[in-house]
N, C-alpha and C positions, 0 to 999 in steps of 0.2 A: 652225474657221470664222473668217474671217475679222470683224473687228469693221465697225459700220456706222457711218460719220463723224456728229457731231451736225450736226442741221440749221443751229445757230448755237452759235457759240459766242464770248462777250466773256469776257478775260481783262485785267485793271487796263486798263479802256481808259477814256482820257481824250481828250477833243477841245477845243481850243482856238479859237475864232474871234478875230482879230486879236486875240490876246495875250489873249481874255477866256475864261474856263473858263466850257465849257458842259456837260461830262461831266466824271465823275472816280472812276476808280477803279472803273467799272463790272464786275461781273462776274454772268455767269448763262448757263446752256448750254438751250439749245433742243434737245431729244431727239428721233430720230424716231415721228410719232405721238403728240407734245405738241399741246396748245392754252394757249397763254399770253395772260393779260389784261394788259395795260402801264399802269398808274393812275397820276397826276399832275395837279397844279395846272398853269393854264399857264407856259409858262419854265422847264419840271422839265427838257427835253432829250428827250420822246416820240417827237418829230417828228426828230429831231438822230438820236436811236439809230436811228429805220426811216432813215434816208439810210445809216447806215455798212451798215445790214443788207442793203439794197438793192445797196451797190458804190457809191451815189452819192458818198459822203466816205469818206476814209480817217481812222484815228486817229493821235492826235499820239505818243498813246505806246500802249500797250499792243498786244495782239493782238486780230484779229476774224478770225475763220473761218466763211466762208458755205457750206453746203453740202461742207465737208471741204475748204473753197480757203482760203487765208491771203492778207485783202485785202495789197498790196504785192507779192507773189509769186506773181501768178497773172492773167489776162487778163481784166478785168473786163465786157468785152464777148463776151466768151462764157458768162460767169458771171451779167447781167441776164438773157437770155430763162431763167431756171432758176428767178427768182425772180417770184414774181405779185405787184403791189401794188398794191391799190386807193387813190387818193387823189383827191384836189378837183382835184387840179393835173394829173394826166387829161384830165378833164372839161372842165377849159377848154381843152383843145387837139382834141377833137373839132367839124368841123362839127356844125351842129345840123341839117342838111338830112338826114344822115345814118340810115338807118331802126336801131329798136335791133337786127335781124339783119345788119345791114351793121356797124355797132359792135364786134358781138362777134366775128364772123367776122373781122374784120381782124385781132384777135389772130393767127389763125394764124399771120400772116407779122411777128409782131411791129409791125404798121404802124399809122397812125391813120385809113387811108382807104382805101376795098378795091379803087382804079383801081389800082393800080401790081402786082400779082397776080393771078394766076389761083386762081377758087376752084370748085369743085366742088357736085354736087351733093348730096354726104359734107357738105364744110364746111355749106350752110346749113342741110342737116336737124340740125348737132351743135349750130350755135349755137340754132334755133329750140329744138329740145329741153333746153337748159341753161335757155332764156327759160320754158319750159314747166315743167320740175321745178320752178322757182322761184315758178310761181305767175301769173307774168307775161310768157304766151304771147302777150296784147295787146299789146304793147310791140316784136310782131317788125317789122311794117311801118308802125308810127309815127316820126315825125320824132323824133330824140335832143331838136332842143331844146325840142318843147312838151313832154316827157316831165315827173310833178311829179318833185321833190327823191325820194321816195324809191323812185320807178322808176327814174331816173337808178340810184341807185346798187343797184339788183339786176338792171342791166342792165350796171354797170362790173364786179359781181361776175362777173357770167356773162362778160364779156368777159374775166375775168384767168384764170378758168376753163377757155376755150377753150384755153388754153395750153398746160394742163398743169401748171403750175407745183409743182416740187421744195421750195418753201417759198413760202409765202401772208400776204402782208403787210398789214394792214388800219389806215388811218391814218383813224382816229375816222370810221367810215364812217356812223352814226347821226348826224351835225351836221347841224343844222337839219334833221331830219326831225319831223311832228309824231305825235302816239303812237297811230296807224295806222301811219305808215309804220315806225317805230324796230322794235312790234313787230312788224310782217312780218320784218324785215330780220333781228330777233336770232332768231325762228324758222327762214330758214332758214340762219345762223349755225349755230344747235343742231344741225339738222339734218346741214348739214356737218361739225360733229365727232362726232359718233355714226357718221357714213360712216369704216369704217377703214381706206377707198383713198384718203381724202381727207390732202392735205399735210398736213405740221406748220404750225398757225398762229399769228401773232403777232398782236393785236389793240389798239389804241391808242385809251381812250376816257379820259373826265376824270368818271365814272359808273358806281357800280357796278351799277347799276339798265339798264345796256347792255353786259353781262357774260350772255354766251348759256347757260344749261346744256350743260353738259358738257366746258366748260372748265376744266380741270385745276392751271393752275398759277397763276400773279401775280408781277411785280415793279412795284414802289410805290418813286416817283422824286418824290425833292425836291432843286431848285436842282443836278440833276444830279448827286446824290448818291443808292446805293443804299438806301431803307429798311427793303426787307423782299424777298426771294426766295426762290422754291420753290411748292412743292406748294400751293392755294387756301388749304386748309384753315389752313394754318401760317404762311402768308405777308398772306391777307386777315384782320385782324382790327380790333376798333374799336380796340385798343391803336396798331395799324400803319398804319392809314388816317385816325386822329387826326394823329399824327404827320406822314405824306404833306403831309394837307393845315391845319397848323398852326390845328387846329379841336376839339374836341373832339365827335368825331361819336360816335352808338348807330349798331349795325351788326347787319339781320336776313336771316337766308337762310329763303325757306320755298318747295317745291315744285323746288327745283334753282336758282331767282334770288334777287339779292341786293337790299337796299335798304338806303340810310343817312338817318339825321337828324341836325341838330344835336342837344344835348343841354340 
């Protein structure tokens, strides 16, 4: 049998912006049917690592392989619709006239606006029903922009969703939500990885307290340098998240989530 490509894989990748190192030496493979939590201070390189994983930057030195593709060898524009990424910078590029079923259905055609395609009556019963699993079935014929902050983004979720997506990229999708909305959002996180048709996902938060159950792995990034990678249990600890964030934090898990304090 043939073997299954990782869903990601960095190898000594370094990224450079005008002459300044903002990665280095990164390395960690993303499996399929992983869930990874990506933990950092701000200016660790979070956001820097989801663009190379995206296809949006390439690296200065080392290798990145998206989906079994090697970025520089391979056509990155057919390699984004493969990948789903939720992020802020989304969001400001949607009208806000836009109803949340017009939102997500436009994914199909990878588009921001659902004039420029034809869409069926398959597509809006799929997007109303992503709106619906997720809790927020209201949200189908509401305007995106009176939508609060954390409908917004279980309405960007269900929109990257729509897609399909072969790897699921999650860039600190809890910011500014307040703690109604965070927990909706990291339940149905949970949710989605306890689904085993659901992508491999990568998740990008500066909290371990926004680390969904059933997330499996961790890499813990300082000044773009690797701290700690692997499996949760071996990779999250108060030794490695002291470290991460140049603090000396206590570090408790209980019921499947995590919490830190200072010490």
């Amino acid at each position: 049998m043939p073997s299954v490509p990782a869903a990601l894989r960095f190898d000594a990748v370094d990224l450079d912006r005008v002459s300044t190192p903002v990665l280095r030496q990164v390395a960690f493979t993303v499996e399929v049917g992983e869930r990874w939590a990506v933990l950092g201070p701000n200016g660790s390189g979070k956001t820097t690592l989801l663009e190379l994983a995206s296809g949006y930057l390439h690296p200065t030195r080392g290798t990145v392989e998206v989906l079994g593709e090697r970025l520089g060898r391979t056509d990155v524009r057919a390699l984004r619709p493969r990948v789903g990424l939720v992020s802020s910078s989304v969001a400001k590029m949607l009208q806000p006239g836009l109803t949340g079923t017009e939102v997500v259905m436009s994914a199909a055609h990878g588009a921001l606006e659902p004039w420029w395609h034809r869409y069926d009556d398959r597509d809006r019963a799929r997007a109303r029903a992503l709106l619906e699993t997720a809790g927020f079935g209201h949200t189908a014929e509401r305007p995106f922009g009176v939508l609060s902050e954390g409908e917004r983004q279980q309405v960007l979720l269900a929109r990257t969703l729509m897609a399909e997506p072969d790897l699921l990229l999650l860039d600190e999708p809890a910011a500014g939500l307040d703690l109604g909305g965070r927990e909706k959002l990291v339940a149905r996180l949970a949710s989605l990885a306890a689904d085993p048709g659901a992508p491999p996902i990568v998740l990008v938060t500066h909290h371990v307290e926004e680390i969904p159950g059933g997330f499996d792995h961790a890499l813990l990034l300082r000044a773009g340098e690797v701290v700690a990678a692997g499996p949760i249990a071996e990779a999250l600890r108060a030794e490695t998240l002291s470290a991460t964030f140049g603090l000396r934090l206590a570090l408790d898990r209980s019921d499947g989530r995590w919490s830190c304090r200072a010490v």
